[in-house]
Legacy VTK file of the C-alpha trace (Angstrom):
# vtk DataFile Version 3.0
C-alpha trace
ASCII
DATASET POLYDATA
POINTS 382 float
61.025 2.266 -4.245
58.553 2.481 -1.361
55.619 4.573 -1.932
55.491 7.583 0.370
53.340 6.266 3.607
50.052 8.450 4.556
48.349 7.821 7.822
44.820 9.495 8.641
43.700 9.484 12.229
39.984 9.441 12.143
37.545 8.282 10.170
34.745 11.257 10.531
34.599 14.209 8.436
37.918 15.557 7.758
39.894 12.178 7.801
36.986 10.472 5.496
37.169 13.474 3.098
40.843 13.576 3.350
41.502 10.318 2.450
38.704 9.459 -0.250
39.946 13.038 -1.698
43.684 11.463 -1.800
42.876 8.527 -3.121
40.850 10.193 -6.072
43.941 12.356 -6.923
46.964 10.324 -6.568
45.204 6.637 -7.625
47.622 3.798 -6.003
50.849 5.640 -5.630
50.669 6.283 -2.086
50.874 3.933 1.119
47.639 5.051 2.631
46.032 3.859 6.001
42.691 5.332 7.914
42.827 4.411 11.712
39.546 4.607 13.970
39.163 2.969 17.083
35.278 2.709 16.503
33.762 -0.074 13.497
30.729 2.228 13.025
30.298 5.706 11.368
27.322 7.598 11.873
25.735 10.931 10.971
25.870 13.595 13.724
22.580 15.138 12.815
20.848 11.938 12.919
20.801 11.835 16.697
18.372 14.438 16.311
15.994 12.657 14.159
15.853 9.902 17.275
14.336 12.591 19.400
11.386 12.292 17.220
11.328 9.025 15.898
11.675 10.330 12.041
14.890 7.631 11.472
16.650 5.050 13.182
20.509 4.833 14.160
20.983 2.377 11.328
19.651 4.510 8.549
22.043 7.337 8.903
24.772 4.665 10.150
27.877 2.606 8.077
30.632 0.332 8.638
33.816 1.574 8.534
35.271 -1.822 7.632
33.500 -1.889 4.414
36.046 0.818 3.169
38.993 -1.027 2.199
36.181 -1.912 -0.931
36.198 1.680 -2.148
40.389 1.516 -1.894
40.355 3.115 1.300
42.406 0.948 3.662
41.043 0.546 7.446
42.129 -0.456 10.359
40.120 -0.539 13.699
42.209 0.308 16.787
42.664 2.849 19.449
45.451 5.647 19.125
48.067 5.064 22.095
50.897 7.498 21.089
51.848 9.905 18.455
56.084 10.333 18.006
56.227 13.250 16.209
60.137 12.975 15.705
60.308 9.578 15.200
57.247 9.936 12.783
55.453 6.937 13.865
51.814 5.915 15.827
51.444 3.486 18.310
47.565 1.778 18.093
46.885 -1.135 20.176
50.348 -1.369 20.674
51.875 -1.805 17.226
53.968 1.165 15.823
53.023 2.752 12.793
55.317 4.825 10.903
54.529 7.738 8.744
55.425 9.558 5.935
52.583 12.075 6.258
50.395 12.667 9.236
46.654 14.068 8.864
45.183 14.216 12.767
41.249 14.014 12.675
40.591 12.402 16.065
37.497 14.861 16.545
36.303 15.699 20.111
35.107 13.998 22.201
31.729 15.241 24.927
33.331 15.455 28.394
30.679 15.059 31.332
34.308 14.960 33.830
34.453 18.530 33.222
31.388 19.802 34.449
32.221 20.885 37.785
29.692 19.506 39.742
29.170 16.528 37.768
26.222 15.203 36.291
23.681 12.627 37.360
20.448 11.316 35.474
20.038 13.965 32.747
20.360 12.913 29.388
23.472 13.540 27.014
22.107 15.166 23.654
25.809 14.009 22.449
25.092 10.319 22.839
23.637 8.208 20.501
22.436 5.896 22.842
21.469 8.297 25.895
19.492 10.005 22.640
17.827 7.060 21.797
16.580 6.617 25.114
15.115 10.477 25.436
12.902 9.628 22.289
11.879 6.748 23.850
11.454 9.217 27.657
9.568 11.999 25.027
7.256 10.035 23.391
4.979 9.932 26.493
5.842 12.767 27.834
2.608 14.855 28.963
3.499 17.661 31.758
6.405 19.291 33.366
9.527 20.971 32.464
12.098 20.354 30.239
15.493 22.208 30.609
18.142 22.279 27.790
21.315 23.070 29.538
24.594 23.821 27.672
26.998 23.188 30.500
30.412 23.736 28.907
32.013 25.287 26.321
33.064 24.705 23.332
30.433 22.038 21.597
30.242 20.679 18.088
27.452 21.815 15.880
26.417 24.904 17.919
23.179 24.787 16.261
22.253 21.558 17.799
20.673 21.997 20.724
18.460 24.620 19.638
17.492 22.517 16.989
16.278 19.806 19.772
14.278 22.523 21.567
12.333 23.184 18.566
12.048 19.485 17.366
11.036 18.704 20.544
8.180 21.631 20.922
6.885 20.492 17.506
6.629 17.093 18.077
5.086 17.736 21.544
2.591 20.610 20.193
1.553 17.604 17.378
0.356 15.011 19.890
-1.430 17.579 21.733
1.041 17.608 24.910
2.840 21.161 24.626
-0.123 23.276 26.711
1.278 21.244 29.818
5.128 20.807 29.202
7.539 23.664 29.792
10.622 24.347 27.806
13.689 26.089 28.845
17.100 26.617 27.191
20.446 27.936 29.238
23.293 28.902 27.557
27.105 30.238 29.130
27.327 32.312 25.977
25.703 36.529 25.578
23.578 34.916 23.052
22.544 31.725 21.426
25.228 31.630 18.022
27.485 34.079 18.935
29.976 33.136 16.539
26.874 33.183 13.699
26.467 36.728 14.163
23.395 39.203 15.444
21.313 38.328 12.867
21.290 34.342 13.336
20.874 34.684 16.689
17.476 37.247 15.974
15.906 34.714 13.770
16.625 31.590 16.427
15.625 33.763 19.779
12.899 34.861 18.292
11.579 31.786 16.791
12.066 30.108 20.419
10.049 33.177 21.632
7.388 32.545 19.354
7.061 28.759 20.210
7.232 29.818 24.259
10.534 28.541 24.879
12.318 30.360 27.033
15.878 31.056 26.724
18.254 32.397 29.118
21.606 33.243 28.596
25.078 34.118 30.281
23.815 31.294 32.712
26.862 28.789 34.075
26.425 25.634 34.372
27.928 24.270 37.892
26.217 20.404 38.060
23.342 18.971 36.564
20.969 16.216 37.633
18.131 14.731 37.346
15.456 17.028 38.203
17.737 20.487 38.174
20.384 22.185 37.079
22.721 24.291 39.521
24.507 27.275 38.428
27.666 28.630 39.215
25.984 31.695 41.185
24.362 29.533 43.801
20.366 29.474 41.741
18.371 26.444 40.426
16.690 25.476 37.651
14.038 22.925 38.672
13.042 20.429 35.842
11.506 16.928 35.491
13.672 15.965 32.169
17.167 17.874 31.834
19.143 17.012 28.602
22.724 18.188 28.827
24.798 19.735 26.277
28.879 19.136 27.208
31.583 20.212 26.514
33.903 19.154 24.146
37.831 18.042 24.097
40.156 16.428 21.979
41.412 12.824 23.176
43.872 13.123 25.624
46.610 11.654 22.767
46.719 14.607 20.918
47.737 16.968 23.973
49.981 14.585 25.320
51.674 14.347 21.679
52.687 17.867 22.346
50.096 18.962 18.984
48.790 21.430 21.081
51.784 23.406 22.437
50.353 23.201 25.753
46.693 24.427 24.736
43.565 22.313 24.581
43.523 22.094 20.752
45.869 21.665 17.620
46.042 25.391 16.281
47.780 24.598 12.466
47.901 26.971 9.675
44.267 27.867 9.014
45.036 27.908 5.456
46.628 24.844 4.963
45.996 22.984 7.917
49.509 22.203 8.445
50.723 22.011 12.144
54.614 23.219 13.686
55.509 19.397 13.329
56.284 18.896 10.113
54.776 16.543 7.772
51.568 16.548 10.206
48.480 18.251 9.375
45.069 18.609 11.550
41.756 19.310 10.401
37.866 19.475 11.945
37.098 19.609 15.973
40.547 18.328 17.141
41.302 22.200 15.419
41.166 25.488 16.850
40.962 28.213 14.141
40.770 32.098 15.160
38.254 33.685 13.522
38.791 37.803 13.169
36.116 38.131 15.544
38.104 36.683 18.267
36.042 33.593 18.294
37.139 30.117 16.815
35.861 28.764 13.770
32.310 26.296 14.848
33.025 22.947 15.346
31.133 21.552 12.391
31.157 18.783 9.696
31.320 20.926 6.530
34.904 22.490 7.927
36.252 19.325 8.638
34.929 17.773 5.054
36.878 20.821 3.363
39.723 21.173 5.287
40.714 17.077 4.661
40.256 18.361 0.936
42.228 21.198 1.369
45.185 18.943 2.763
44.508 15.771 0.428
45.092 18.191 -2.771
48.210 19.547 -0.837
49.421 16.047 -0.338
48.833 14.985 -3.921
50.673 18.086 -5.211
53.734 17.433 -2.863
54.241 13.851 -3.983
54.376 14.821 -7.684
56.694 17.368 -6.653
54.830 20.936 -6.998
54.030 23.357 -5.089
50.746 22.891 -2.702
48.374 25.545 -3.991
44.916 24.344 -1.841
43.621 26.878 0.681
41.073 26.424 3.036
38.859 29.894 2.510
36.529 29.186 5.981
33.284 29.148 3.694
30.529 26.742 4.835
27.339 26.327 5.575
25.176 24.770 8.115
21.058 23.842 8.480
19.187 24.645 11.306
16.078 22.739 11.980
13.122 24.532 13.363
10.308 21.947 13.449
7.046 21.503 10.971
9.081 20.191 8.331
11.445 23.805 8.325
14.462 24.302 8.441
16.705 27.390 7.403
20.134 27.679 6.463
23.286 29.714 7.913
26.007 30.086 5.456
29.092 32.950 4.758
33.054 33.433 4.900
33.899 32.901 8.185
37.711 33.832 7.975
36.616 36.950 6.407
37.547 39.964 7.903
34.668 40.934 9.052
33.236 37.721 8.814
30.497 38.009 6.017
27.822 35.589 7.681
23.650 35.202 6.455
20.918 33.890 7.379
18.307 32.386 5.013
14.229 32.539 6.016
12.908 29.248 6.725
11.306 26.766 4.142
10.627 23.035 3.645
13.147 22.898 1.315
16.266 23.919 3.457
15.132 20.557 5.519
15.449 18.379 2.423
18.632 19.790 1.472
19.564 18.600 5.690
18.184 15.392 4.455
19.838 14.956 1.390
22.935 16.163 2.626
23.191 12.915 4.722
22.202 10.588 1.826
24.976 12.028 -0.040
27.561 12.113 2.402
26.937 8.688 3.027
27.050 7.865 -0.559
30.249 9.487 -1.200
32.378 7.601 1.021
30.675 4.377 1.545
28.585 3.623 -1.981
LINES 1 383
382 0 1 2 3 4 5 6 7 8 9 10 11 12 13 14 15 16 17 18 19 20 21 22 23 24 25 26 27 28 29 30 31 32 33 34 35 36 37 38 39 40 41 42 43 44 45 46 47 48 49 50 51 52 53 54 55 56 57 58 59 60 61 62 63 64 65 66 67 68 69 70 71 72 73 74 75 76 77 78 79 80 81 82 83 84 85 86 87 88 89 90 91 92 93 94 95 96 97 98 99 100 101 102 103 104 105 106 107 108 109 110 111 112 113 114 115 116 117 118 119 120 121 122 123 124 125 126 127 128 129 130 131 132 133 134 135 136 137 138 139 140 141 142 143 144 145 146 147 148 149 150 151 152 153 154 155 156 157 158 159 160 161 162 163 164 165 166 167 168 169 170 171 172 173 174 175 176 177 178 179 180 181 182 183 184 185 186 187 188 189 190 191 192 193 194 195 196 197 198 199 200 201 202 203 204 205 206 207 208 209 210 211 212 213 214 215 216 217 218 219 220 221 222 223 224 225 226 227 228 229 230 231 232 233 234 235 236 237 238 239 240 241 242 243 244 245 246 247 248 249 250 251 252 253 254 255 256 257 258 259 260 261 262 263 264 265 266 267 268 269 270 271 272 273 274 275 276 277 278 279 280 281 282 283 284 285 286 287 288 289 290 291 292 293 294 295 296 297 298 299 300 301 302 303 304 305 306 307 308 309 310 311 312 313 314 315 316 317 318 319 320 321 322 323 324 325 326 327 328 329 330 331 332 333 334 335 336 337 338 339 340 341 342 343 344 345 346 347 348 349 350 351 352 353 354 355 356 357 358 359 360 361 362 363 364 365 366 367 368 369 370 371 372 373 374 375 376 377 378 379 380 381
């Protein structure tokens, strides 16, 4: 008898903890495939860490062809199609059938959709364009540099506060920071909206306290090289302008008909299962509504338990019981402040209210960041 066919669509978070999770719980009784059109995995938060020089690409980076030695099989190619009724995937042409269906294609940063466009600034979302800044900031002596979040949503909303304060350290360490301005613009009321009143306190006023200034409710309309227009006709001047995008899944997924005409797959939020059946989605290609009204944050730690979440699912369907794995919306995220600090955000997002805290700074929440990657990395590729 054939063993029942499993096919993960991305090779990040969710589809790396979905199918390492599988594998662990069912051993060799299931046809299982990861797909990823990319060879190389690396660490999100690591582009962060080139701003300043701390680490290299490589460090925080791995193979994704190396997994087939951990029992993960891999193949590298680029989703064309997804037939939900005829339960099959076309990549680089060849058809693919399926059994089960876990979509974690991610999003992806979309310059297209800034209205205006965008010419010369840098993309914090680009490992290569964030190479290149650390390379731009490590000389950098006077003038202005503007953070602009130009679209919404983004993954790890965190992030580019975290590069306005890694930045204003490593600038107020080599003696530079009396002569460079730092601004940050934000579309949203406040910096973490979705984080609560009391994350957002402790990250305004740490930028207050390091004189970065921070506006908000500000639209992004086009950005270039030396200023960013809004959508109400003003200017921000600048000499460096690092852009935040906006973030979509690939254009696969809506065409598939996942989305039911939306931007994003919206499955069960408990179970991650989607209205095609058989197919689950978990991490950013997700949209989960949050009591609040907002949608669950785009980060790593809910796509690492969600692929859990539907891995034990999948295990307990192919020995025939009922799935009993619920994703509860706890996680936890680090937010770097600079000096060696970092605190820590963590609660029950799908609570009702959500039950979110903040935790004070200390050197220790940054070597938890740290070791978080090591381990991570560990876990999936030895």
């Amino acid at each position: 008898m054939a063993l029942p066919r499993v096919l993960i669509l991305g090779a990040g978070f969710g589809g790396l903890a979905a199918a390492t999770t599988l594998r662990q719980a069912v051993g060799d009784r299931v046809d299982l495939l990861v797909v990823d059109a990319v060879p190389a995995f690396m660490m999100g938060l690591r582009k962060l860490w080139l701003l300043d020089g701390r680490g290299t690409r490589a460090e925080g980076t791995r193979d994704r062809r190396t997994l087939p030695a951990r029992a993960i099989p891999y193949r590298q190619g680029k989703v064309d199609a997804i037939d939900l009724a005829g339960r099959w995937v076309a990549v680089d042409g060849d058809r693919l059938p399926y059994d089960y269906l876990v979509v974690a294609l991610g999003a992806e940063p979309r310059l297209d959709l800034i209205p205006g466009g965008v010419a010369g600034a840098y993309n914090l979302y680009s490992p290569d364009e964030a190479e290149a800044l650390g390379r731009r900031l490590s000389d950098f002596d006077r003038g202005r540099i503007l953070i602009a979040i130009a679209g919404l949503p983004y993954k790890c909303p965190p992030a580019p506060y975290e590069a306005a304060f890694i930045i204003e350290a490593m600038l107020r360490r080599a003696g530079r920071r009396s002569s460079v301005e730092i601004e940050v613009i934000t579309p949203q009321p406040m910096s973490l909206p979705v984080a609560g009143p009391e994350v957002c306190a402790q990250v305004e006023g740490t930028m207050a306290a390091r004189r970065i200034r921070f506006r908000s409710k500000t639209q992004v309309q086009r950005v270039e090289a030396t200023r960013a227009l809004m959508a109400d006709g003003s200017a921000v001047a600048a000499d460096l302008v690092i852009v935040v995008p906006p973030h979509r899944p690939p254009a696969v997924v809506k065409v598939s008909g996942l989305t039911a005409g939306g931007e994003w797959v919206r499955p069960d939020p408990a179970t991650l299962a989607t209205a095609a059946e058989r197919v689950f989605a978990v991490g950013d290609v997700t949209e989960i509504p949050l009591p609040t009204g907002q949608m669950l944050p785009k980060a790593g730690v809910f796509a690492e338990h969600q692929g859990e979440v539907v891995a034990q699912n999948l295990a307990d369907l192919l020995a025939g019981r009922a799935p009993a794995a619920r994703f509860d919306g706890v996680g936890y995220c680090f937010i770097e402040l600079g000096d060696g600090q970092a605190s820590m955000v963590d609660g029950r997002f799908l609570a009702d209210p959500p039950d979110v805290r903040v935790v004070d700074p200390a050197p220790e929440h940054l070597a938890a960041k740290e070791a978080f990657e090591r381990e991570h990395l560990q876990r999936w590729f030895g």
